[in-house]
N, C-alpha and C positions, 0 to 999 in steps of 0.2 A: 349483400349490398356493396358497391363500390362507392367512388369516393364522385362520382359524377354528381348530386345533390350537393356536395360542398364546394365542387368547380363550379355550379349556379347557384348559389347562394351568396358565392363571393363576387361573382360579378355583380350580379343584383346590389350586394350592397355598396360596392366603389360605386357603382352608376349613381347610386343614390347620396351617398359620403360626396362626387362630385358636384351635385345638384345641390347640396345644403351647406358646401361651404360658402365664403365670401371669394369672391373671382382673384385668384392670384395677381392679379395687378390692382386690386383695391388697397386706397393709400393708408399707411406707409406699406407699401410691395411686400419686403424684407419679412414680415413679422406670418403673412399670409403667405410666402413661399416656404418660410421654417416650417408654419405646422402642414402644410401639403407634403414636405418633405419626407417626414417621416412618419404621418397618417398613410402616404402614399411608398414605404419602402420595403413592400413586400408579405406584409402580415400575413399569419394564416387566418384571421378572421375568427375564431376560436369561439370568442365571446359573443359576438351575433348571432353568430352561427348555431350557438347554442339555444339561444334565445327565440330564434325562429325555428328550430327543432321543438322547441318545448310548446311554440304558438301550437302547430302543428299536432303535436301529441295532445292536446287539448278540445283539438277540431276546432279551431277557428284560420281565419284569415292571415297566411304568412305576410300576404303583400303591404296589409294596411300597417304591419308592427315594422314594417323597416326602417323606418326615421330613427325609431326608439331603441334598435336592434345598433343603429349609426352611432346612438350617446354614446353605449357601451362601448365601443371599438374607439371614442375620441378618448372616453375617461384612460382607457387601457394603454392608449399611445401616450399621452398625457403622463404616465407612469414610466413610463419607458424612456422617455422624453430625462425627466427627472432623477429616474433612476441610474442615469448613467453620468451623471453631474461627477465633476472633479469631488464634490464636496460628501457624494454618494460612494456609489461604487467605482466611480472613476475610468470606465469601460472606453473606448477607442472605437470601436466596430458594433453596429448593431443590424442585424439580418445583413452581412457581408458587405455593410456600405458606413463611412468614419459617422460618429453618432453624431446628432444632432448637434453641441455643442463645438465640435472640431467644425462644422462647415459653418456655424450661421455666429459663433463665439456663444460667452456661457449666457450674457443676458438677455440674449434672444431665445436660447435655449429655454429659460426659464419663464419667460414671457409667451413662448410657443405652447409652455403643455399648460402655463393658466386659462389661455386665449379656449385649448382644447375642452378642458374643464370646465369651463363657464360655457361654453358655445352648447355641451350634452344636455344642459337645463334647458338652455332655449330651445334648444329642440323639441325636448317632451313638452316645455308649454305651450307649442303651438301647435300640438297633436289636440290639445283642450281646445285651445285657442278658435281651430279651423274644425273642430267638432267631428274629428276623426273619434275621436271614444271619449266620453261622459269625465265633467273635470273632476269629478272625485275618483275616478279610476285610476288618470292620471297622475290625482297628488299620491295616489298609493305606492306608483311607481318612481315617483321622485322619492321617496321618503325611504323606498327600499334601497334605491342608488346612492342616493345619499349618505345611507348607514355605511352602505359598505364602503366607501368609497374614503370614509372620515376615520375619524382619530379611536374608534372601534369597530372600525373593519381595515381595510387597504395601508391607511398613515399609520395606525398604532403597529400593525403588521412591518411595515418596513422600521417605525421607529425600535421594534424590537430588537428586527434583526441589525440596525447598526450596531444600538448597544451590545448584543452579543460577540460581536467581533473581539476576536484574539481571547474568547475562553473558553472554559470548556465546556462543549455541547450540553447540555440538557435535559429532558424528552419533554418534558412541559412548556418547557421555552420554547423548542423549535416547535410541537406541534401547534402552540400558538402562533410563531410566526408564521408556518405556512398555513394555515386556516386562515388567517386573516390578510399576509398581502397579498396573496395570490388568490387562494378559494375563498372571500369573501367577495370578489367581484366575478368569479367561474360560478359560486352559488347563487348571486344574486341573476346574473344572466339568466337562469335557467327558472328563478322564482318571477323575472320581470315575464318572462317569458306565459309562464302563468296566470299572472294578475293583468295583463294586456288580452288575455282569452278566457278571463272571468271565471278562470278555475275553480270546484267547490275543494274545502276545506281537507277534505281527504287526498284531493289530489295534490293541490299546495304542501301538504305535508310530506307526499311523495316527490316532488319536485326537490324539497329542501335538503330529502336526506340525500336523493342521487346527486346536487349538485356539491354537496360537503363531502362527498366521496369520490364525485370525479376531480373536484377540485385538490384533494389529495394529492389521489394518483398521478395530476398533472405535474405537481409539484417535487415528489419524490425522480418524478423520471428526470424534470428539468435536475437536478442533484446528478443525477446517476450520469448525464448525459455529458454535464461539467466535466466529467472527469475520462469516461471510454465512451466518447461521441466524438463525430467526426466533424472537423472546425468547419469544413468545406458546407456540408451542413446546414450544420447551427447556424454559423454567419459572423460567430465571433470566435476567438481563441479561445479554447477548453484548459480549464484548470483557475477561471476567474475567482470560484466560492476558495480554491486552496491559496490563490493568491491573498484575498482579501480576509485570510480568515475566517468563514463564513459558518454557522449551524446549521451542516447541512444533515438527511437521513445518513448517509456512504459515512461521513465522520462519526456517526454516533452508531449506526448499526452496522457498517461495511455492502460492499455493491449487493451480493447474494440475499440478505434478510430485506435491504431496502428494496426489492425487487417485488419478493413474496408481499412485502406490505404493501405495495403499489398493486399487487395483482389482486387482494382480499380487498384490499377500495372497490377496485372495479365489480368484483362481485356484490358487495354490498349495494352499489349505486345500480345494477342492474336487480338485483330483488327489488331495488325500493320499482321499479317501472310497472310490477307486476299490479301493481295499485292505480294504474293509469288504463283509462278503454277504449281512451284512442290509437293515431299511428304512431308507435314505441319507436320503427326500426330505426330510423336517425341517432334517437340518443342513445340508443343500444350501441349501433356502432361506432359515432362519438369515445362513450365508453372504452370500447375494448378497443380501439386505436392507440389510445392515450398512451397505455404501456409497452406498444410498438414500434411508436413510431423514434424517428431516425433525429427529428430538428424540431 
């Protein structure tokens, strides 16, 4: 399988992320051209993308989950948005373009990724709303976003990893941190994914363990990538985790062991598919991308 499914999935979903924002000249302009800014600066779409993979492995309807498939990709920019705060990691570049805060200053910055945050609710309720799927289905899918998203999943996640900064690495520490700011909304993608295609209990269980392992995997590579990844790339300058300090795997295991554990994720998250009887090949190759790819 090639990557052509992911070239249409990601148009799909900007057409649709176009369609559900508020019109960039909606007043005050400013606040609605920030978060277009950087919802619009190149993502790889990751998290939808997942999300509509897992619809799909379930046998239902990718087209009707893409509004809900949009939350995910606003809450994740939302993050990203945030995460590059002076007061954060203090980053300059994000996908090869100055971050949000250097073009629009910090308090639009921080008003852009609430506006992003708040806007992925209104989304899913209006999937109830307009009786695209049944409102208690919906509230199951706010309530999974939600988790992850909050002060025990995604917030707790980065509030770790600040406090970690300038000690020494961990293994309990960091693998907290990255299960939660990162593969807590990587796992949740892949379980909304699920609970929008009315998955039975068996296969939700399958969902949760491949996305806690792909969500890993994504995670140790973003680490590996910080350090012998090409800036051209990535989008931002390489060696940001050494700058800041950061708990990453390479600091606590070195490049070669953090590798092999990124590759043992990915096999785990492809056994867990063998428990799904729909179409796998998406999140299979998802998967085994993860530890190859370059950005």
């Amino acid at each position: 399988m090639s990557e052509t499914f992911m070239n249409d999935y990601r148009q799909k979903i900007d057409d649709c992320l176009k369609n559900l924002l508020p019109d960039a000249a909606t007043y005050p302009p400013e606040i609605h051209q920030a978060m277009r800014y950087s919802l619009f600066a190149g993502g790889k779409r990751l998290r939808p993308i997942l999300c509509l993979s897992a619809v799909k492995a379930c046998g239902d309807d990718v087209v009707k989950a893409l509004p809900a498939s949009c939350a995910l990709e606003a809450i994740h920019t939302y993050s990203l948005i945030h995460d590059d705060l002076p007061g954060m990691d203090n980053d300059d570049y994000r996908r090869g373009k100055p971050t949000n805060h250097k073009v629009f200053g910090e308090g639009l910055a921080i008003l852009a990724g609430d506006g992003l945050l708040t806007l992925a609710f209104e989304w899913l309720s209006d999937l109830a709303e307009k009786e695209y799927y049944p409102a208690e289905q919906i509230v199951k899918v706010i309530k999974r976003l939600a988790f992850a998203s909050g002060v025990l999943g995604m917030v707790g996640g980065q509030s770790a990893d600040l406090l970690a900064e300038n000690k020494t690495p961990d293994e309990n520490v960091l693998r907290y941190i990255h299960s939660h700011k990162t593969g807590a909304l990587i796992s949740a993608s892949v379980e909304i994914g699920g609970l929008l295609a009315n998955a039975n209990e068996q296969e939700m269980t399958a969902l949760r363990i491949y996305g806690e392992h792909v969500g890993l995997a994504y995670q140790i590579t973003d680490d590996i990538l910080d350090i012998i990844g090409d800036a051209d790339k990535i989008g931002k300058p390489i060696g940001s985790d050494l700058k800041n300090h950061k708990a990453t795997f390479p600091a606590l295991f070195g490049i070669n062991q953090s590798q092999e554990i990124a590759r043992e994720a990915v096999l785990k998250a492809l056994a867990a598919l063998e428990n799904l009887s729909g179409a796998t090949e998406e999140l299979r190759y998802l998967a085994q991308s993860l530890v190859e790819r370059e950005a």
